[in-house]
VOPAGU-2260 file (C-alpha; in pm, 1 decimal, decimal comma):
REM VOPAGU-2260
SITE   aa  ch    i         X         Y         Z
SITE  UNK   A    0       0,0       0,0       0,0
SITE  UNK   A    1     271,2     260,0      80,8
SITE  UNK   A    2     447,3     154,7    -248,6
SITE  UNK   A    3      88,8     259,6    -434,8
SITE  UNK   A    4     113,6     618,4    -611,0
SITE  UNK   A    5    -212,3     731,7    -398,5
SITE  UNK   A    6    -280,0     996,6    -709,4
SITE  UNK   A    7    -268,4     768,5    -960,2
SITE  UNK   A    8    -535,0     550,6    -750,8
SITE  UNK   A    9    -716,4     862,8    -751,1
SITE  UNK   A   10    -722,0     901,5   -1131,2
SITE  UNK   A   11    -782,2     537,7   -1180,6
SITE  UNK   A   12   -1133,0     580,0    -980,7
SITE  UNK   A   13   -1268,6     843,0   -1086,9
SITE  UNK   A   14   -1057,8     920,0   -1477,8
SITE  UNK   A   15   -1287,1    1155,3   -1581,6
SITE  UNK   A   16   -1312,3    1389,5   -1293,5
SITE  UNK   A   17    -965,5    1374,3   -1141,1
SITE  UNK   A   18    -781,0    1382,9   -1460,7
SITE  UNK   A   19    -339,1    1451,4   -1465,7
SITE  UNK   A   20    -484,2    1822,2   -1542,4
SITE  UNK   A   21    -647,7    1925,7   -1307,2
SITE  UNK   A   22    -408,2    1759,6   -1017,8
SITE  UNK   A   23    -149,7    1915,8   -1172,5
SITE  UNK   A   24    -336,9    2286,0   -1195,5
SITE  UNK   A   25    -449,3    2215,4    -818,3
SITE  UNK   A   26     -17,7    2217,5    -801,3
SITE  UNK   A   27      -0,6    2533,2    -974,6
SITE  UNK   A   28    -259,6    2691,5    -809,9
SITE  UNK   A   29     -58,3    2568,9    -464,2
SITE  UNK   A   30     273,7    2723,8    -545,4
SITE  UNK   A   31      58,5    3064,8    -705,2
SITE  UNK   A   32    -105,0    3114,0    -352,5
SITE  UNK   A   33     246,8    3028,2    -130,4
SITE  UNK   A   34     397,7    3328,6    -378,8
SITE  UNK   A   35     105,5    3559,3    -343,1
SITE  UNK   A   36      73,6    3542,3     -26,8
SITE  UNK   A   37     461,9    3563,4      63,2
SITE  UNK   A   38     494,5    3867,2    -143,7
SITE  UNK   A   39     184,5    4026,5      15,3
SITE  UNK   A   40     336,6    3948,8     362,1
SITE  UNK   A   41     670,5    4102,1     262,6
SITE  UNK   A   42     517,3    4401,9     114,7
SITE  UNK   A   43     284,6    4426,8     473,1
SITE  UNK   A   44     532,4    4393,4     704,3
SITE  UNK   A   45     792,7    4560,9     537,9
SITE  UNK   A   46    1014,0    4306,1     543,9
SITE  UNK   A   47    1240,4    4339,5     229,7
SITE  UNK   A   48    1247,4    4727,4     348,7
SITE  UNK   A   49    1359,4    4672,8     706,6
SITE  UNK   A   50    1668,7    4427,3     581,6
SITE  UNK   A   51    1770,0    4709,0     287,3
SITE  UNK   A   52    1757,1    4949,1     518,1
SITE  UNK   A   53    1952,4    4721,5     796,8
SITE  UNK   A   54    2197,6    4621,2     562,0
SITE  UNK   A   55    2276,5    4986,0     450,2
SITE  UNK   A   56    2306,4    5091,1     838,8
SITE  UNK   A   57    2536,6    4839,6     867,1
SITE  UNK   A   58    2802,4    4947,0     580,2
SITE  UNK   A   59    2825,2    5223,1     749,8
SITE  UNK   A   60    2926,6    5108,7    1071,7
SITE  UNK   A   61    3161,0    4857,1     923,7
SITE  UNK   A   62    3466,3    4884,5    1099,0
SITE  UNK   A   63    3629,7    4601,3     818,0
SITE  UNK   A   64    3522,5    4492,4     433,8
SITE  UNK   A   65    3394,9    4162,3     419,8
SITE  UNK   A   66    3539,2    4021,7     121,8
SITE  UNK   A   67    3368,1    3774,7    -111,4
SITE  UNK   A   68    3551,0    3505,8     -27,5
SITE  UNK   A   69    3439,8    3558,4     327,5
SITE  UNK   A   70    3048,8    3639,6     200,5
SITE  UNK   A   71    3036,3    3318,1      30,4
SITE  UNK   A   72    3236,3    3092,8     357,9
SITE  UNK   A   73    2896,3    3279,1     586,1
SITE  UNK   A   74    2681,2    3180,1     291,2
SITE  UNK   A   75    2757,1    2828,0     313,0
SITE  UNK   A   76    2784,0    2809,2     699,2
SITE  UNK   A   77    2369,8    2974,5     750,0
SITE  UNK   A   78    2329,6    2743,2     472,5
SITE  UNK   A   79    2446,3    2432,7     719,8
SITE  UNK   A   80    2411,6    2520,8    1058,7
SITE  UNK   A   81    2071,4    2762,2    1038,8
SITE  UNK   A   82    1921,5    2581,8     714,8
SITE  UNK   A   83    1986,7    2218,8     747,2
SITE  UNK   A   84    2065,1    2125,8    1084,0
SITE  UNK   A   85    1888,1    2434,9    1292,0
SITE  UNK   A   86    2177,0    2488,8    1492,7
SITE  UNK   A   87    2039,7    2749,2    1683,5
SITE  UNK   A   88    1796,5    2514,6    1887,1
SITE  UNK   A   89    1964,4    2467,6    2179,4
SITE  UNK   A   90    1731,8    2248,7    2301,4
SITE  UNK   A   91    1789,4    1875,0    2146,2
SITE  UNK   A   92    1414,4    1741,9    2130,3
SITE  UNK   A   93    1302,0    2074,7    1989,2
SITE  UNK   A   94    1571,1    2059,4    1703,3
SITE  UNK   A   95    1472,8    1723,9    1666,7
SITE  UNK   A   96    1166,1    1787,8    1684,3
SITE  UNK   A   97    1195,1    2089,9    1372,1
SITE  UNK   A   98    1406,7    1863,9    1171,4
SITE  UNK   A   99    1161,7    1577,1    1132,2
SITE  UNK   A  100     898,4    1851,8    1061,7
SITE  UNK   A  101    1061,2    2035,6     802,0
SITE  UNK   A  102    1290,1    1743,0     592,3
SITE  UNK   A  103     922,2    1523,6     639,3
SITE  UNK   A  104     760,7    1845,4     462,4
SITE  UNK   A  105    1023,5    1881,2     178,2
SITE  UNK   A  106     992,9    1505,3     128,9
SITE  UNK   A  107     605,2    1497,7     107,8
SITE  UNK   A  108     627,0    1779,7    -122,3
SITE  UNK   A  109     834,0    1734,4    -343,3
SITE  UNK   A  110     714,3    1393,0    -429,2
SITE  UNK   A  111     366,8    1482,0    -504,7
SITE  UNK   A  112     458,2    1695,3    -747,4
SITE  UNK   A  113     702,1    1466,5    -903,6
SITE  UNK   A  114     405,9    1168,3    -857,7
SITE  UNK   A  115     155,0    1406,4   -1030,8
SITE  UNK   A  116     351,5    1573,4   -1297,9
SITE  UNK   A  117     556,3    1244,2   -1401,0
SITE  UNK   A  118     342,1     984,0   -1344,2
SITE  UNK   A  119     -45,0    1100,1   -1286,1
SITE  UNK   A  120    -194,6     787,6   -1384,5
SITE  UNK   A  121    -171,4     393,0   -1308,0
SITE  UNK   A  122     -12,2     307,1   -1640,3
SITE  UNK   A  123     306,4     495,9   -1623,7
SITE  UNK   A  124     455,7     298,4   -1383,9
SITE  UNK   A  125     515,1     508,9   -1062,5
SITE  UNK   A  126     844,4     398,2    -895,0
SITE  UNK   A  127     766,1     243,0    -597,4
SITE  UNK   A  128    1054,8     445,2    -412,4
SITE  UNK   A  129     807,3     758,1    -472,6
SITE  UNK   A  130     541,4     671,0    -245,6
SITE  UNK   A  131     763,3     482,5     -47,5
SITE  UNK   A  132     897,2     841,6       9,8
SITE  UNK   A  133     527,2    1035,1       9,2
SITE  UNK   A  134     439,7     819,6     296,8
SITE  UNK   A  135     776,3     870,2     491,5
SITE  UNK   A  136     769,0    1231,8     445,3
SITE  UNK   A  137     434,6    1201,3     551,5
SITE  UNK   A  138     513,6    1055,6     915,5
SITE  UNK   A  139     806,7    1200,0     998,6
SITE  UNK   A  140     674,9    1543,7     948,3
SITE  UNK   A  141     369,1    1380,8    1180,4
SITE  UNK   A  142     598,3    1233,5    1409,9
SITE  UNK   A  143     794,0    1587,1    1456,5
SITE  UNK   A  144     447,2    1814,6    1482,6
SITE  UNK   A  145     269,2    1598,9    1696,0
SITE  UNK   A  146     584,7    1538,9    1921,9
SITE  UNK   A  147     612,3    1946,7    1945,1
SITE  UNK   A  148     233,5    2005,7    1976,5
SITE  UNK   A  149     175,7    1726,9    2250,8
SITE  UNK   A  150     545,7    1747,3    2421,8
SITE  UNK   A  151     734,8    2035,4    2404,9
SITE  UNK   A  152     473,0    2308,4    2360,0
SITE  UNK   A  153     330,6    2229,0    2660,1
SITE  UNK   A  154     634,4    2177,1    2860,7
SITE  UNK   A  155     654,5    2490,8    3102,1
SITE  UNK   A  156    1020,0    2531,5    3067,6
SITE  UNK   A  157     944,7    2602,7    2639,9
SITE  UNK   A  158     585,0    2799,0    2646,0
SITE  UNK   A  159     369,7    2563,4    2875,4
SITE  UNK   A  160      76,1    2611,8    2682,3
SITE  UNK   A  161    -190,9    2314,5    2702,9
SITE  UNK   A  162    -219,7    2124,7    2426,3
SITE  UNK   A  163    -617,9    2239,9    2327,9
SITE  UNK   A  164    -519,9    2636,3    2355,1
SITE  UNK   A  165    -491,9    2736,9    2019,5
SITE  UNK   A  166    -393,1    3021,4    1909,4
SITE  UNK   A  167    -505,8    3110,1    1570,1
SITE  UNK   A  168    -246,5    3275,7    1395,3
SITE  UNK   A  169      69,7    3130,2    1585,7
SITE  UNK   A  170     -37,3    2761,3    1541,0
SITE  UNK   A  171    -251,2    2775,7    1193,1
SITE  UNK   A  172      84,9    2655,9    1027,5
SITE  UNK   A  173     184,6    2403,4    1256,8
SITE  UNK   A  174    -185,3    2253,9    1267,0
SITE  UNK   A  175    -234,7    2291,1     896,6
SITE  UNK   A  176      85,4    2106,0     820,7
SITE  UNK   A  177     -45,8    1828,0    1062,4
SITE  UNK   A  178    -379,5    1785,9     963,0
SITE  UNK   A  179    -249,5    1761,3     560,5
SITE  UNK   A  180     -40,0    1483,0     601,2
SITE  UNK   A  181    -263,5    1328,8     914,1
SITE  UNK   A  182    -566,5    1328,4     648,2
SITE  UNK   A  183    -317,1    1215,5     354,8
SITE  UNK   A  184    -214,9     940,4     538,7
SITE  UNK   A  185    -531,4     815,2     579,9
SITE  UNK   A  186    -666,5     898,0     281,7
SITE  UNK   A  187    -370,6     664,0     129,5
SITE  UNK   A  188    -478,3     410,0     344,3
SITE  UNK   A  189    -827,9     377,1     340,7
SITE  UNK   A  190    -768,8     391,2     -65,6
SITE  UNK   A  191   -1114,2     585,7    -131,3
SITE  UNK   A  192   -1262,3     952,5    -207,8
SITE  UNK   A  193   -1445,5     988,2     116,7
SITE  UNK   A  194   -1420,9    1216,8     409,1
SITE  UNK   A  195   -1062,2    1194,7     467,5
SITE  UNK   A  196   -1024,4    1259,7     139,1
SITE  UNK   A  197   -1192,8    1594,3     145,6
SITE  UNK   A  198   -1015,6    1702,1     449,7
SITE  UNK   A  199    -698,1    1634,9     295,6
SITE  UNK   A  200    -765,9    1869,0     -14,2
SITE  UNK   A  201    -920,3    2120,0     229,9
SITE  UNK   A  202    -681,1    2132,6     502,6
SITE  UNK   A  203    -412,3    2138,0     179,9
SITE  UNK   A  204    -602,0    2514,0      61,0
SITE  UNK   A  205    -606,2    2620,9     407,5
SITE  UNK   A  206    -201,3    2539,7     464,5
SITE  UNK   A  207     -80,7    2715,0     125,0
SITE  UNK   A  208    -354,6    2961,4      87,6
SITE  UNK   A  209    -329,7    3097,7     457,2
SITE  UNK   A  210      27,1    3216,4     417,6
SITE  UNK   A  211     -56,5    3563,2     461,8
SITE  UNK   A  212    -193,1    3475,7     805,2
SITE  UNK   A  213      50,8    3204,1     914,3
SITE  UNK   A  214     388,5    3214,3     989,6
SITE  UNK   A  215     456,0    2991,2     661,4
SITE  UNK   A  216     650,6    3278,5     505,8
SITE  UNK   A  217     908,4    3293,2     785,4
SITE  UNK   A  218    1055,3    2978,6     656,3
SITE  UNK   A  219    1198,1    3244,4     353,1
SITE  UNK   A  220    1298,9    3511,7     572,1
SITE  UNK   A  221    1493,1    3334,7     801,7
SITE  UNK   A  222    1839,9    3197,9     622,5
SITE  UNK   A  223    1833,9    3565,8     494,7
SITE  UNK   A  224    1857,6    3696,2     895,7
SITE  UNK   A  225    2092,8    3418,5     959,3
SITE  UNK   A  226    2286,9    3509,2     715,2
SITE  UNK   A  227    2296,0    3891,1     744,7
SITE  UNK   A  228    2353,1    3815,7    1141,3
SITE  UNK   A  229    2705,8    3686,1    1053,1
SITE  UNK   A  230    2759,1    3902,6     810,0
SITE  UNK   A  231    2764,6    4221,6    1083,6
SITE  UNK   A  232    2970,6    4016,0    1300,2
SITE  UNK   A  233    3201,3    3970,7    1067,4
SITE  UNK   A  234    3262,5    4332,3     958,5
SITE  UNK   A  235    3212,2    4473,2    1325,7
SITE  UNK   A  236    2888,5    4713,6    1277,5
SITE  UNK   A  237    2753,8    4386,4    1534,2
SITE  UNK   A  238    2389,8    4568,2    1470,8
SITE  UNK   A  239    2523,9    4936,0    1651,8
SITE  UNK   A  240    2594,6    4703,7    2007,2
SITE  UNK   A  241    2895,7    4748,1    2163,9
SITE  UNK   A  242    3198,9    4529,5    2113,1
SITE  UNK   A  243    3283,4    4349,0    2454,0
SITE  UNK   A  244    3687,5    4480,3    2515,1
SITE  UNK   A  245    3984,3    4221,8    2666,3
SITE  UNK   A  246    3917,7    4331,3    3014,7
SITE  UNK   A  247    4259,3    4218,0    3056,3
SITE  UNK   A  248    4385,8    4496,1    2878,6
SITE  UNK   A  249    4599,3    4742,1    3015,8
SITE  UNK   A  250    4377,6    5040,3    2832,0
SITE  UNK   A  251    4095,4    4919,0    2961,8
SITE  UNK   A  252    4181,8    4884,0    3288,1
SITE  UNK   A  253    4315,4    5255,2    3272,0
SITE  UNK   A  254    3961,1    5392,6    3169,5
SITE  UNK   A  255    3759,3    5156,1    3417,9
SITE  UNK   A  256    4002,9    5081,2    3714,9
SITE  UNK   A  257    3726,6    4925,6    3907,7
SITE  UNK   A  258    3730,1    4644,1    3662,8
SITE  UNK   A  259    4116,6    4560,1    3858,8
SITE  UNK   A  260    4017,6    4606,4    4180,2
SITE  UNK   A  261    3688,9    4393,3    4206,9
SITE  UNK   A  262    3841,6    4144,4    3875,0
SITE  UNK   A  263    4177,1    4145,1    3925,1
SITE  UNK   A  264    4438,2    4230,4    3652,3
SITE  UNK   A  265    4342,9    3945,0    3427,1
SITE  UNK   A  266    3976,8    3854,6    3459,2
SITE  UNK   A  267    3838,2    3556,7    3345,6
SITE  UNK   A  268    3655,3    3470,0    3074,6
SITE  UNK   A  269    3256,9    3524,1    3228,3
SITE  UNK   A  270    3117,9    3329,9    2891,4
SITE  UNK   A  271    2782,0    3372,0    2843,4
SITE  UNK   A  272    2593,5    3250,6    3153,8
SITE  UNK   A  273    2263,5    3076,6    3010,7
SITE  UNK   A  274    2504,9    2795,6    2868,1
SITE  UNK   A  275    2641,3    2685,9    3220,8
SITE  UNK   A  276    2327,8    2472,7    3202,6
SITE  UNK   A  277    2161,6    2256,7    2968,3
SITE  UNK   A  278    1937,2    2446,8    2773,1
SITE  UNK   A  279    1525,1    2360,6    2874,5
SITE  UNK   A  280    1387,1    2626,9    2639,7
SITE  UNK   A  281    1400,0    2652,7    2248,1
Protein backbone atom coordinates (compact mmCIF):
# COMPACT_ATOMS: atom_id res chain seq x y z
CA UNK A 1 0.00 0.00 0.00
CA UNK A 2 2.71 2.60 0.81
CA UNK A 3 4.47 1.55 -2.49
CA UNK A 4 0.89 2.60 -4.35
CA UNK A 5 1.14 6.18 -6.11
CA UNK A 6 -2.12 7.32 -3.98
CA UNK A 7 -2.80 9.97 -7.09
CA UNK A 8 -2.68 7.69 -9.60
CA UNK A 9 -5.35 5.51 -7.51
CA UNK A 10 -7.16 8.63 -7.51
CA UNK A 11 -7.22 9.01 -11.31
CA UNK A 12 -7.82 5.38 -11.81
CA UNK A 13 -11.33 5.80 -9.81
CA UNK A 14 -12.69 8.43 -10.87
CA UNK A 15 -10.58 9.20 -14.78
CA UNK A 16 -12.87 11.55 -15.82
CA UNK A 17 -13.12 13.90 -12.94
CA UNK A 18 -9.65 13.74 -11.41
CA UNK A 19 -7.81 13.83 -14.61
CA UNK A 20 -3.39 14.51 -14.66
CA UNK A 21 -4.84 18.22 -15.42
CA UNK A 22 -6.48 19.26 -13.07
CA UNK A 23 -4.08 17.60 -10.18
CA UNK A 24 -1.50 19.16 -11.72
CA UNK A 25 -3.37 22.86 -11.95
CA UNK A 26 -4.49 22.15 -8.18
CA UNK A 27 -0.18 22.17 -8.01
CA UNK A 28 -0.01 25.33 -9.75
CA UNK A 29 -2.60 26.92 -8.10
CA UNK A 30 -0.58 25.69 -4.64
CA UNK A 31 2.74 27.24 -5.45
CA UNK A 32 0.59 30.65 -7.05
CA UNK A 33 -1.05 31.14 -3.53
CA UNK A 34 2.47 30.28 -1.30
CA UNK A 35 3.98 33.29 -3.79
CA UNK A 36 1.06 35.59 -3.43
CA UNK A 37 0.74 35.42 -0.27
CA UNK A 38 4.62 35.63 0.63
CA UNK A 39 4.95 38.67 -1.44
CA UNK A 40 1.85 40.27 0.15
CA UNK A 41 3.37 39.49 3.62
CA UNK A 42 6.71 41.02 2.63
CA UNK A 43 5.17 44.02 1.15
CA UNK A 44 2.85 44.27 4.73
CA UNK A 45 5.32 43.93 7.04
CA UNK A 46 7.93 45.61 5.38
CA UNK A 47 10.14 43.06 5.44
CA UNK A 48 12.40 43.39 2.30
CA UNK A 49 12.47 47.27 3.49
CA UNK A 50 13.59 46.73 7.07
CA UNK A 51 16.69 44.27 5.82
CA UNK A 52 17.70 47.09 2.87
CA UNK A 53 17.57 49.49 5.18
CA UNK A 54 19.52 47.22 7.97
CA UNK A 55 21.98 46.21 5.62
CA UNK A 56 22.77 49.86 4.50
CA UNK A 57 23.06 50.91 8.39
CA UNK A 58 25.37 48.40 8.67
CA UNK A 59 28.02 49.47 5.80
CA UNK A 60 28.25 52.23 7.50
CA UNK A 61 29.27 51.09 10.72
CA UNK A 62 31.61 48.57 9.24
CA UNK A 63 34.66 48.84 10.99
CA UNK A 64 36.30 46.01 8.18
CA UNK A 65 35.23 44.92 4.34
CA UNK A 66 33.95 41.62 4.20
CA UNK A 67 35.39 40.22 1.22
CA UNK A 68 33.68 37.75 -1.11
CA UNK A 69 35.51 35.06 -0.27
CA UNK A 70 34.40 35.58 3.27
CA UNK A 71 30.49 36.40 2.01
CA UNK A 72 30.36 33.18 0.30
CA UNK A 73 32.36 30.93 3.58
CA UNK A 74 28.96 32.79 5.86
CA UNK A 75 26.81 31.80 2.91
CA UNK A 76 27.57 28.28 3.13
CA UNK A 77 27.84 28.09 6.99
CA UNK A 78 23.70 29.74 7.50
CA UNK A 79 23.30 27.43 4.72
CA UNK A 80 24.46 24.33 7.20
CA UNK A 81 24.12 25.21 10.59
CA UNK A 82 20.71 27.62 10.39
CA UNK A 83 19.21 25.82 7.15
CA UNK A 84 19.87 22.19 7.47
CA UNK A 85 20.65 21.26 10.84
CA UNK A 86 18.88 24.35 12.92
CA UNK A 87 21.77 24.89 14.93
CA UNK A 88 20.40 27.49 16.83
CA UNK A 89 17.97 25.15 18.87
CA UNK A 90 19.64 24.68 21.79
CA UNK A 91 17.32 22.49 23.01
CA UNK A 92 17.89 18.75 21.46
CA UNK A 93 14.14 17.42 21.30
CA UNK A 94 13.02 20.75 19.89
CA UNK A 95 15.71 20.59 17.03
CA UNK A 96 14.73 17.24 16.67
CA UNK A 97 11.66 17.88 16.84
CA UNK A 98 11.95 20.90 13.72
CA UNK A 99 14.07 18.64 11.71
CA UNK A 100 11.62 15.77 11.32
CA UNK A 101 8.98 18.52 10.62
CA UNK A 102 10.61 20.36 8.02
CA UNK A 103 12.90 17.43 5.92
CA UNK A 104 9.22 15.24 6.39
CA UNK A 105 7.61 18.45 4.62
CA UNK A 106 10.24 18.81 1.78
CA UNK A 107 9.93 15.05 1.29
CA UNK A 108 6.05 14.98 1.08
CA UNK A 109 6.27 17.80 -1.22
CA UNK A 110 8.34 17.34 -3.43
CA UNK A 111 7.14 13.93 -4.29
CA UNK A 112 3.67 14.82 -5.05
CA UNK A 113 4.58 16.95 -7.47
CA UNK A 114 7.02 14.66 -9.04
CA UNK A 115 4.06 11.68 -8.58
CA UNK A 116 1.55 14.06 -10.31
CA UNK A 117 3.51 15.73 -12.98
CA UNK A 118 5.56 12.44 -14.01
CA UNK A 119 3.42 9.84 -13.44
CA UNK A 120 -0.45 11.00 -12.86
CA UNK A 121 -1.95 7.88 -13.84
CA UNK A 122 -1.71 3.93 -13.08
CA UNK A 123 -0.12 3.07 -16.40
CA UNK A 124 3.06 4.96 -16.24
CA UNK A 125 4.56 2.98 -13.84
CA UNK A 126 5.15 5.09 -10.63
CA UNK A 127 8.44 3.98 -8.95
CA UNK A 128 7.66 2.43 -5.97
CA UNK A 129 10.55 4.45 -4.12
CA UNK A 130 8.07 7.58 -4.73
CA UNK A 131 5.41 6.71 -2.46
CA UNK A 132 7.63 4.83 -0.48
CA UNK A 133 8.97 8.42 0.10
CA UNK A 134 5.27 10.35 0.09
CA UNK A 135 4.40 8.20 2.97
CA UNK A 136 7.76 8.70 4.92
CA UNK A 137 7.69 12.32 4.45
CA UNK A 138 4.35 12.01 5.52
CA UNK A 139 5.14 10.56 9.16
CA UNK A 140 8.07 12.00 9.99
CA UNK A 141 6.75 15.44 9.48
CA UNK A 142 3.69 13.81 11.80
CA UNK A 143 5.98 12.34 14.10
CA UNK A 144 7.94 15.87 14.57
CA UNK A 145 4.47 18.15 14.83
CA UNK A 146 2.69 15.99 16.96
CA UNK A 147 5.85 15.39 19.22
CA UNK A 148 6.12 19.47 19.45
CA UNK A 149 2.34 20.06 19.77
CA UNK A 150 1.76 17.27 22.51
CA UNK A 151 5.46 17.47 24.22
CA UNK A 152 7.35 20.35 24.05
CA UNK A 153 4.73 23.08 23.60
CA UNK A 154 3.31 22.29 26.60
CA UNK A 155 6.34 21.77 28.61
CA UNK A 156 6.55 24.91 31.02
CA UNK A 157 10.20 25.32 30.68
CA UNK A 158 9.45 26.03 26.40
CA UNK A 159 5.85 27.99 26.46
CA UNK A 160 3.70 25.63 28.75
CA UNK A 161 0.76 26.12 26.82
CA UNK A 162 -1.91 23.14 27.03
CA UNK A 163 -2.20 21.25 24.26
CA UNK A 164 -6.18 22.40 23.28
CA UNK A 165 -5.20 26.36 23.55
CA UNK A 166 -4.92 27.37 20.20
CA UNK A 167 -3.93 30.21 19.09
CA UNK A 168 -5.06 31.10 15.70
CA UNK A 169 -2.47 32.76 13.95
CA UNK A 170 0.70 31.30 15.86
CA UNK A 171 -0.37 27.61 15.41
CA UNK A 172 -2.51 27.76 11.93
CA UNK A 173 0.85 26.56 10.27
CA UNK A 174 1.85 24.03 12.57
CA UNK A 175 -1.85 22.54 12.67
CA UNK A 176 -2.35 22.91 8.97
CA UNK A 177 0.85 21.06 8.21
CA UNK A 178 -0.46 18.28 10.62
CA UNK A 179 -3.79 17.86 9.63
CA UNK A 180 -2.49 17.61 5.60
CA UNK A 181 -0.40 14.83 6.01
CA UNK A 182 -2.63 13.29 9.14
CA UNK A 183 -5.66 13.28 6.48
CA UNK A 184 -3.17 12.15 3.55
CA UNK A 185 -2.15 9.40 5.39
CA UNK A 186 -5.31 8.15 5.80
CA UNK A 187 -6.66 8.98 2.82
CA UNK A 188 -3.71 6.64 1.29
CA UNK A 189 -4.78 4.10 3.44
CA UNK A 190 -8.28 3.77 3.41
CA UNK A 191 -7.69 3.91 -0.66
CA UNK A 192 -11.14 5.86 -1.31
CA UNK A 193 -12.62 9.53 -2.08
CA UNK A 194 -14.45 9.88 1.17
CA UNK A 195 -14.21 12.17 4.09
CA UNK A 196 -10.62 11.95 4.67
CA UNK A 197 -10.24 12.60 1.39
CA UNK A 198 -11.93 15.94 1.46
CA UNK A 199 -10.16 17.02 4.50
CA UNK A 200 -6.98 16.35 2.96
CA UNK A 201 -7.66 18.69 -0.14
CA UNK A 202 -9.20 21.20 2.30
CA UNK A 203 -6.81 21.33 5.03
CA UNK A 204 -4.12 21.38 1.80
CA UNK A 205 -6.02 25.14 0.61
CA UNK A 206 -6.06 26.21 4.08
CA UNK A 207 -2.01 25.40 4.64
CA UNK A 208 -0.81 27.15 1.25
CA UNK A 209 -3.55 29.61 0.88
CA UNK A 210 -3.30 30.98 4.57
CA UNK A 211 0.27 32.16 4.18
CA UNK A 212 -0.56 35.63 4.62
CA UNK A 213 -1.93 34.76 8.05
CA UNK A 214 0.51 32.04 9.14
CA UNK A 215 3.89 32.14 9.90
CA UNK A 216 4.56 29.91 6.61
CA UNK A 217 6.51 32.78 5.06
CA UNK A 218 9.08 32.93 7.85
CA UNK A 219 10.55 29.79 6.56
CA UNK A 220 11.98 32.44 3.53
CA UNK A 221 12.99 35.12 5.72
CA UNK A 222 14.93 33.35 8.02
CA UNK A 223 18.40 31.98 6.22
CA UNK A 224 18.34 35.66 4.95
CA UNK A 225 18.58 36.96 8.96
CA UNK A 226 20.93 34.19 9.59
CA UNK A 227 22.87 35.09 7.15
CA UNK A 228 22.96 38.91 7.45
CA UNK A 229 23.53 38.16 11.41
CA UNK A 230 27.06 36.86 10.53
CA UNK A 231 27.59 39.03 8.10
CA UNK A 232 27.65 42.22 10.84
CA UNK A 233 29.71 40.16 13.00
CA UNK A 234 32.01 39.71 10.67
CA UNK A 235 32.62 43.32 9.59
CA UNK A 236 32.12 44.73 13.26
CA UNK A 237 28.88 47.14 12.78
CA UNK A 238 27.54 43.86 15.34
CA UNK A 239 23.90 45.68 14.71
CA UNK A 240 25.24 49.36 16.52
CA UNK A 241 25.95 47.04 20.07
CA UNK A 242 28.96 47.48 21.64
CA UNK A 243 31.99 45.29 21.13
CA UNK A 244 32.83 43.49 24.54
CA UNK A 245 36.88 44.80 25.15
CA UNK A 246 39.84 42.22 26.66
CA UNK A 247 39.18 43.31 30.15
CA UNK A 248 42.59 42.18 30.56
CA UNK A 249 43.86 44.96 28.79
CA UNK A 250 45.99 47.42 30.16
CA UNK A 251 43.78 50.40 28.32
CA UNK A 252 40.95 49.19 29.62
CA UNK A 253 41.82 48.84 32.88
CA UNK A 254 43.15 52.55 32.72
CA UNK A 255 39.61 53.93 31.69
CA UNK A 256 37.59 51.56 34.18
CA UNK A 257 40.03 50.81 37.15
CA UNK A 258 37.27 49.26 39.08
CA UNK A 259 37.30 46.44 36.63
CA UNK A 260 41.17 45.60 38.59
CA UNK A 261 40.18 46.06 41.80
CA UNK A 262 36.89 43.93 42.07
CA UNK A 263 38.42 41.44 38.75
CA UNK A 264 41.77 41.45 39.25
CA UNK A 265 44.38 42.30 36.52
CA UNK A 266 43.43 39.45 34.27
CA UNK A 267 39.77 38.55 34.59
CA UNK A 268 38.38 35.57 33.46
CA UNK A 269 36.55 34.70 30.75
CA UNK A 270 32.57 35.24 32.28
CA UNK A 271 31.18 33.30 28.91
CA UNK A 272 27.82 33.72 28.43
CA UNK A 273 25.94 32.51 31.54
CA UNK A 274 22.64 30.77 30.11
CA UNK A 275 25.05 27.96 28.68
CA UNK A 276 26.41 26.86 32.21
CA UNK A 277 23.28 24.73 32.03
CA UNK A 278 21.62 22.57 29.68
CA UNK A 279 19.37 24.47 27.73
CA UNK A 280 15.25 23.61 28.74
CA UNK A 281 13.87 26.27 26.40
CA UNK A 282 14.00 26.53 22.48
Amino acid sequence: MITTNPFAQLNAQAPDLFTPGLMQAFIILMVLLVIGGTIFDVLHKKSAKYFFENTKKGQKNAKREVSSAERKGLMVKTLTNEVLTSSEFSNQKRRMSHLLTMYGFIIFVATTAIMIFAYPTVADGTPAILPLLWHLGAIMLCVGGYWFWFAIRVDVAAEGNPWYKISYRADMFILSLLATCTFALLWSFTSGMGIFFALFIASTVFLFGGVIWSKFAHMFFKPAAAYEKRVVQADGSNEGLPTVPDLSSSEVHEKFPDIPTYMGKNPPNMGPGIRREPAKHY
